[in-house]
N, C-alpha and C positions, 0 to 999 in steps of 0.2 A: 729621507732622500739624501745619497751622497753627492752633494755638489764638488768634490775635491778635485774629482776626473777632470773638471771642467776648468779647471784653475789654468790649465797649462796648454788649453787650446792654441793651434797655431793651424794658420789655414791663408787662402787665397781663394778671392771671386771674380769671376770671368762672365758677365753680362752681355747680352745686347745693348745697346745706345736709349738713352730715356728717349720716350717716346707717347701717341695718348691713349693707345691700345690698351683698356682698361683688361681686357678679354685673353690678353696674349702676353706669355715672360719666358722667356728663354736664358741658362747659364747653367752655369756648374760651379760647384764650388770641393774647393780642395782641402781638407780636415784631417791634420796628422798623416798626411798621404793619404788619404783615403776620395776617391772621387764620386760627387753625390749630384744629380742630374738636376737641376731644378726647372720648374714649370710655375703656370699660374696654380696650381694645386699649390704651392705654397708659400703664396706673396699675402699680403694682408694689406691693403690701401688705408689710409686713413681711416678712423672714424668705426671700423671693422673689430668686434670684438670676439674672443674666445669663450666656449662653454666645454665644461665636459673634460676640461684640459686641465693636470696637475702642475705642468710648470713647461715655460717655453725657452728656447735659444735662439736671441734673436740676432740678425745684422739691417742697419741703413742700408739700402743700396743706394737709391735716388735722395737730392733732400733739396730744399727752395725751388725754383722756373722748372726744376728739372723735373721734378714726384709726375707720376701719372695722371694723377687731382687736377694740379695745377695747368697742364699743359690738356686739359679739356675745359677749362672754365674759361 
């Protein structure tokens, strides 16, 4: 795997407001100029793990009162 591409990532993320809709994520995020849709097809909540998967790019969006977790418990 060449991780080097990745060295120089530069990007910006544009959310909805934390919220406890475990069900629902709405944003886009901006990568080298490039504009990428995001949905709940690719949030991961806690606790949530990968199989099948050789290697991932990840970002925080929410984190403490804010996580989706949190604001259902």
């Amino acid at each position: 795997m060449n991780v080097d591409k990745y060295i120089s990532v530069t990007g910006e993320l544009h959310c909805e407001i934390p919220n406890k809709n475990l069900e629902s994520f709405k944003g886009n995020m901006i990568i080298n100029g490039k504009d990428h849709t995001l949905s709940e097809k690719q949030l991961l909540l806690k606790g949530a793990s990968l199989q099948n998967t050789d290697w991932v790019i990840g970002i925080v969006v929410y984190t403490g009162e804010e996580t989706k977790i949190m604001m259902n418990s």
